[in-house]
C-alpha positions in Angstrom: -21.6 -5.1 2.9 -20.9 -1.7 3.4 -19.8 0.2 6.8 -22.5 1.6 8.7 -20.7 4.2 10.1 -20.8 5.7 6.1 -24.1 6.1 6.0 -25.0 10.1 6.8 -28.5 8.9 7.9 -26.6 6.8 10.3 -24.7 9.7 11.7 -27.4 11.7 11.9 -29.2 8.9 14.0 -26.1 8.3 16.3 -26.4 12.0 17.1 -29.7 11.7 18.0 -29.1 9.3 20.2 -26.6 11.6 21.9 -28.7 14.6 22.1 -31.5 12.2 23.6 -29.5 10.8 26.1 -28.9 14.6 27.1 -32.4 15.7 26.8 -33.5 13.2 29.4 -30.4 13.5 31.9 -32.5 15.3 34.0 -35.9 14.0 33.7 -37.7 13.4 37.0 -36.2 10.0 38.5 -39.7 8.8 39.0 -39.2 8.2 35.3 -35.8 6.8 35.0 -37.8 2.9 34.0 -40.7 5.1 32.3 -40.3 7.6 29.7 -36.3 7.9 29.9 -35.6 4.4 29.3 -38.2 4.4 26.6 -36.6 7.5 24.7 -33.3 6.0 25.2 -34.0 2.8 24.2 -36.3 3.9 21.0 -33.6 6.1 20.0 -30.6 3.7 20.3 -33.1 1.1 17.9 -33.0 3.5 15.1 -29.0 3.5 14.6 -28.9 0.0 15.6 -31.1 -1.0 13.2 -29.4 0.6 10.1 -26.1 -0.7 11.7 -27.6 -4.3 11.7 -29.2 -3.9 8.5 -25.8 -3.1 6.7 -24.3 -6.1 7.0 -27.4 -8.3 5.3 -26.7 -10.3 2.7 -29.5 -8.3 -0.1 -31.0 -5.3 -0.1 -34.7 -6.7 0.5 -33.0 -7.4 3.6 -31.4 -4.0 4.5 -34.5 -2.2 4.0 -36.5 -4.3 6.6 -34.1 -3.3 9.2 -35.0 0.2 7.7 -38.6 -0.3 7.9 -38.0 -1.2 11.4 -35.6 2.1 12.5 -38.3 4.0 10.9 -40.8 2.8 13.1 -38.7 3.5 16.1 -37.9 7.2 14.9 -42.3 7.5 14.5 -41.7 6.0 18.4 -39.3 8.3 19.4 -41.2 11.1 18.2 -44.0 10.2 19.8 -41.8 10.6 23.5 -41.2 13.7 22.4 -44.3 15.0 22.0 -45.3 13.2 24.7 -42.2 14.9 27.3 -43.1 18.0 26.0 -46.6 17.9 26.9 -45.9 16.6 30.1 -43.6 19.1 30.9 -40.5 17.7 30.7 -38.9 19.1 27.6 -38.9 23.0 26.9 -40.3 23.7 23.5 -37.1 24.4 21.9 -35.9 20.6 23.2 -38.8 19.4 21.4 -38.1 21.5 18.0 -35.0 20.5 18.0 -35.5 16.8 18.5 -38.3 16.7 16.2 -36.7 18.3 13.1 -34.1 15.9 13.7 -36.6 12.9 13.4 -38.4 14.1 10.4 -35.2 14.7 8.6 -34.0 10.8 9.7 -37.2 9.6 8.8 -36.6 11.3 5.2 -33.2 10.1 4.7 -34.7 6.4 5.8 -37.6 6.9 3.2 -35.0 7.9 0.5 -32.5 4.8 1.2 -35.5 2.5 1.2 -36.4 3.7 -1.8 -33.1 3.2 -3.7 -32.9 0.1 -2.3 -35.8 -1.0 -3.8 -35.3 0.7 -7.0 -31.6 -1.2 -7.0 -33.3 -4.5 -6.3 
């Protein structure tokens, strides 16, 4: 079992969460249950995911939870997009947020690989 908060692709998550949580402060409150809470939430599932995953007994195990903080990074970025097209996040927002993701998902790709490779 090894401490989540080790993990640099956890970090790098965790900020993401934070820099999420800023990007939609001030969304439209017509979307507060909508797209905010979506982002937030989609967001918050990638580092809880690795967190969770970290403490499983193999490493079969660890990358599932992987698998499944992928998915919600490929969710998260989808928001994004999604904010951006709707007007809600200026282009750099989006950037930003987006390399951020793509990076994750390659440090995710990367773990689940030596996991794999370990096991």
């Amino acid at each position: 079992m090894q401490n989540f908060r080790d993990l640099k692709v956890w970090q790098k998550a965790h900020a993401l969460v934070l820099a999420v949580y800023a990007a939609t402060a001030d969304f439209p409150a017509a979307e507060r249950f909508g797209l905010t809470s979506q982002m937030r939430r989609a967001a918050a599932s990638i580092s809880a995911n690795i967190a969770e995953g970290c403490v499983r007994s193999t490493d079969r195990d660890f990358a599932n939870f992987l698998h499944t903080a992928m998915g919600s990074a490929s969710e998260v970025e989808y928001f994004v997009l999604l904010a951006r097209d709707l007007k809600l996040l200026d282009g750099s927002t989006h950037d930003a947020l987006t390399a951020d993701l793509e990076e994750i998902k390659r440090m995710l790709t990367g773990l689940i690989a030596r996991l794999r490779a370990d096991g």
